[in-house]
C-alpha positions in Angstrom: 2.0 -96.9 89.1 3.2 -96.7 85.4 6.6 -97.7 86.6 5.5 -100.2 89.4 3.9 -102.2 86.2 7.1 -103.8 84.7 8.4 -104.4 88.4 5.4 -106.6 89.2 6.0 -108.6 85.8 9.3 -109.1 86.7 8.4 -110.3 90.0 5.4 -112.3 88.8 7.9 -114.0 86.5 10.8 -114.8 89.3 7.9 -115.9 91.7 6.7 -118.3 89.0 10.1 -119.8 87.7 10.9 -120.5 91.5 7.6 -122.1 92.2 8.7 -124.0 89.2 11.7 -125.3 90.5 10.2 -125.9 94.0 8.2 -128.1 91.8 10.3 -130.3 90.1 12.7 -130.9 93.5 9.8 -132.1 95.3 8.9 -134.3 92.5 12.3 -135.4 92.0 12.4 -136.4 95.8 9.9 -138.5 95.8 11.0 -140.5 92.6 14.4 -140.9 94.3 12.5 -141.8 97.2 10.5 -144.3 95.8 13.3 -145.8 94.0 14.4 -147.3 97.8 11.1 -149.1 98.1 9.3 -151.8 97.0 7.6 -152.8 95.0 10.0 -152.3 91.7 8.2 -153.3 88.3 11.3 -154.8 87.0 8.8 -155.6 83.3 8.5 -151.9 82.9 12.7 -151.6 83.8 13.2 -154.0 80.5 10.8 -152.1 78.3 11.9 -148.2 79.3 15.7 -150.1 78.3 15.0 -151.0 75.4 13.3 -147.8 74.1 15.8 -145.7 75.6 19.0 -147.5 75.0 18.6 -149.8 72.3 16.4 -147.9 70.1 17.9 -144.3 70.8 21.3 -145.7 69.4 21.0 -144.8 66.0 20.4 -141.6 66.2 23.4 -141.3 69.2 26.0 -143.2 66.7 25.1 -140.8 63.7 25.1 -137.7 65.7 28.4 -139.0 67.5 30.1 -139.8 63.9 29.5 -136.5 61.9 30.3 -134.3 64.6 33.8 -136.4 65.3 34.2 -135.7 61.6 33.2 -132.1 61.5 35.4 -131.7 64.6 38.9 -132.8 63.2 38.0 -130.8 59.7 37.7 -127.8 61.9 40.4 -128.3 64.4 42.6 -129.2 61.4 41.7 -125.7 59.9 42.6 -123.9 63.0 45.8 -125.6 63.7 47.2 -125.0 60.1 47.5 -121.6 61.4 50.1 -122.1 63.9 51.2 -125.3 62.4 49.8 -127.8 65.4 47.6 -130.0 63.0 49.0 -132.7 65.2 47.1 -131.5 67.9 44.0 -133.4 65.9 43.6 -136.6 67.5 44.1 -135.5 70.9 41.5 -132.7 70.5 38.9 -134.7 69.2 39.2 -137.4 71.7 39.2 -135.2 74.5 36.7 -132.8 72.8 34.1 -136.1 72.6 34.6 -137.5 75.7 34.3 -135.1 77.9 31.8 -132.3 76.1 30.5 -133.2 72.8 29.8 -136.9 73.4 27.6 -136.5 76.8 26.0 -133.0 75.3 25.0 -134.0 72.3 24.1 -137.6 73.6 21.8 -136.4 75.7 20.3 -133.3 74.0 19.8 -136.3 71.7 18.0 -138.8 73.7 16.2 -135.4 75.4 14.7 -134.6 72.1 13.5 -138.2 71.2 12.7 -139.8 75.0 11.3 -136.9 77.1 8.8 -136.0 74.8 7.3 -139.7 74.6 7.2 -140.1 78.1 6.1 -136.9 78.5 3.3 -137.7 75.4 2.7 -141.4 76.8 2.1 -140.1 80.2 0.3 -136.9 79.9 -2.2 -139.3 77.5 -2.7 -142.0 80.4 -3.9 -138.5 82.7 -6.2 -137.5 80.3 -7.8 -140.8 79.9 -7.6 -141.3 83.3 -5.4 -144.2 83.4 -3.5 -142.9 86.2 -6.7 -142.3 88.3 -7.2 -146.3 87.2 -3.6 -147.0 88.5 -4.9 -145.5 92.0 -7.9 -147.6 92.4 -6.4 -150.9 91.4 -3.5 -150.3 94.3 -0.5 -149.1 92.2 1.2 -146.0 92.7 1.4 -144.3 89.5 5.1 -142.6 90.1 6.6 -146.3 90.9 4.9 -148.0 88.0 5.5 -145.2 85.3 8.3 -142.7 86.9 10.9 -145.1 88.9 11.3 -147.8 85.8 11.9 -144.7 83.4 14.3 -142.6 85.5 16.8 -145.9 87.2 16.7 -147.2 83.3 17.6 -143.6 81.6 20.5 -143.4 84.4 22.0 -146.5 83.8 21.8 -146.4 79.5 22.5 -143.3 78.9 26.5 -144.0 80.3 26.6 -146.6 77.5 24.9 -144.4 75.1 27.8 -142.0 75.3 30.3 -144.3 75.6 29.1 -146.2 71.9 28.7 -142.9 70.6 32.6 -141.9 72.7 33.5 -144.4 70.2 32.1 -143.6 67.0 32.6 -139.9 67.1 36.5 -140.4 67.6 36.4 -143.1 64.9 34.3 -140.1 62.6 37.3 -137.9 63.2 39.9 -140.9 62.7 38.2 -141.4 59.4 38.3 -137.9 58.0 41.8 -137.5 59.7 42.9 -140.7 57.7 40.8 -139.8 54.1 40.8 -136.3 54.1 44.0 -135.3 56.4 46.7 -137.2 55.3 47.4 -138.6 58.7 49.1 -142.1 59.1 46.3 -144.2 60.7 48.7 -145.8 63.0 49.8 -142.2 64.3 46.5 -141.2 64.6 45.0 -143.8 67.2 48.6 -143.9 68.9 48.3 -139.8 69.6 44.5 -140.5 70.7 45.1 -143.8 73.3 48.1 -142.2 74.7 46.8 -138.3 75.3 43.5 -139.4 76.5 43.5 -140.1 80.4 40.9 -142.1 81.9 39.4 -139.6 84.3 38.0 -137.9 80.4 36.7 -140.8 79.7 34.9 -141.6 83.6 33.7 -137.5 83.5 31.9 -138.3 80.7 30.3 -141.1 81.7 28.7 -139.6 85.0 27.8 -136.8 83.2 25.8 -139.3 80.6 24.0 -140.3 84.0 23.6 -137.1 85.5 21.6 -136.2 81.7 19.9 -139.8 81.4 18.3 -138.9 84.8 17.0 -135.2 84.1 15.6 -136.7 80.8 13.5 -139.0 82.1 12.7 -136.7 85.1 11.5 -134.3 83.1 9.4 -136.5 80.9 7.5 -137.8 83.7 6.8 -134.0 85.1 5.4 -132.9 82.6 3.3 -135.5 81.5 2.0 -136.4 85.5 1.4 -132.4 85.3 -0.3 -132.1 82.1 -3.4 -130.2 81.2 -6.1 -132.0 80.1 -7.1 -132.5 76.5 -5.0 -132.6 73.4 -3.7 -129.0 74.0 -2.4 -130.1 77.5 -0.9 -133.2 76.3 1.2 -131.2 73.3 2.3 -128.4 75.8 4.0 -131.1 77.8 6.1 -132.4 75.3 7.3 -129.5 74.1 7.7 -128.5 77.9 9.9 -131.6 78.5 11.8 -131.1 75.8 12.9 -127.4 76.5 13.1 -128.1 80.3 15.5 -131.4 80.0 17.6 -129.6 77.3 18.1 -126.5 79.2 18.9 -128.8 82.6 21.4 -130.6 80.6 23.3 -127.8 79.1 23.3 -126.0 82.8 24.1 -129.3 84.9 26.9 -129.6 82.0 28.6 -126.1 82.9 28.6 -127.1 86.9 30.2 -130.7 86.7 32.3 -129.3 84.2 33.2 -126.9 86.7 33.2 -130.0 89.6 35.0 -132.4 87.9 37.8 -130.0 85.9 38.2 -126.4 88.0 41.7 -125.8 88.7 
């Protein structure tokens, strides 16, 4: 029996995290599905664009911009050692496009979005806002989950690609200030290395993340316990869950889109 204990744990635990995923793939399927079908609250589409594009670029062009920076100081470093500092621009390019940019972007947005929705939603089921949705006709997933996830897909491409932008002009600027590289050099190394297929893996990546973000938030705030206690577990749920989706959905389209 003594040795039985830690095997039902383990079991308990592998039961749980696939009645987990179960979870979320049935909830995911009927977002997608309700995407198809009217009605479509195009009010709410606006709003969830603006907070999760236009208000989520600040922190996306800053986070893009140091880390273009840190990247050419330390790919710069490396290269000295087998004299290939030229290898700068091209790295950092391809380095933002198709890893950093997307990762961070979304790991980003993950950290500022999912937990609102997740807070905003898990609120309007406590104070039974959602129950109010019901009686007045309106399904709550297509007035609170649809408008989140179709806007999150679409802005979070241009997200990345802003923030594509200002992480290789973070690395062109240390290159030029810090490096010693010709500035004309510099941009001509990074337009001609950089193919367009970096550019559009990057991009569908940025959706791929946009969508589990807002996924996520709207999980776990529809599936939130009720009271304050509840309502904080969620967000920090949604947070963890979307970050750890986006760094594993990374590693497989990486491994789609780049496999030999």
């Amino acid at each position: 029996m003594i040795l039985l204990s830690p095997l039902g744990a383990v079991g308990r635990s592998v039961l749980g995290l696939l009645g987990a995923i179960g979870r979320v793939a049935l909830f995911s399927g009927q977002a997608v599905g309700h995407i198809f079908r009217p009605p479509f609250y195009f009010k709410e589409f606006l709003q969830a664009v603006l907070y999760i594009g236009y208000f989520s670029l600040p922190v996306v062009g800053l986070t893009a911009f140091f880390t273009g920076g840190a990247l050419a100081l330390q790919i710069y470093a490396g290269g000295a050692r087998f004299n290939a500092e030229s290898v700068v621009p091209l790295i950092v390019a391809i380095g933002m496009v198709r890893e950093l940019g997307p990762v961070l972007g979304g790991l980003m947005v993950a950290g500022r979005v999912a937990a609102s929705i997740a807070a905003e939603v898990g609120t309007m089921k406590v104070t039974e806002q959602l129950d109010a949705l019901v009686t007045l006709s309106t399904h709550p997933m297509k007035y609170l989950t649809v408008p989140r996830v179709v806007a999150a897909t679409l802005t979070m491409p241009i997200l990345v690609a802003i923030g594509d932008v200002i992480g290789v002009m973070g690395g062109f600027t240390v290159g030029v200030t810090r490096l010693d590289f010709n500035a004309a050099t510099y941009l001509n190394n990074t337009i001609d290395f950089l193919e367009s297929w970096d550019v559009v893996s990057g991009l569908l990546k940025a959706a791929v993340f946009g969508f589990i973000v807002a996924m996520m938030g709207c999980y776990h705030g529809m599936n939130s316990a009720r009271g304050a206690q509840g309502v904080g577990r969620a967000t920090t749920n949604a947070v963890v869950s979307a970050s750890v989706l986006i760094l594993a959905s990374n590693y497989i389209l990486t491994e789609l889109f780049f496999a030999a």
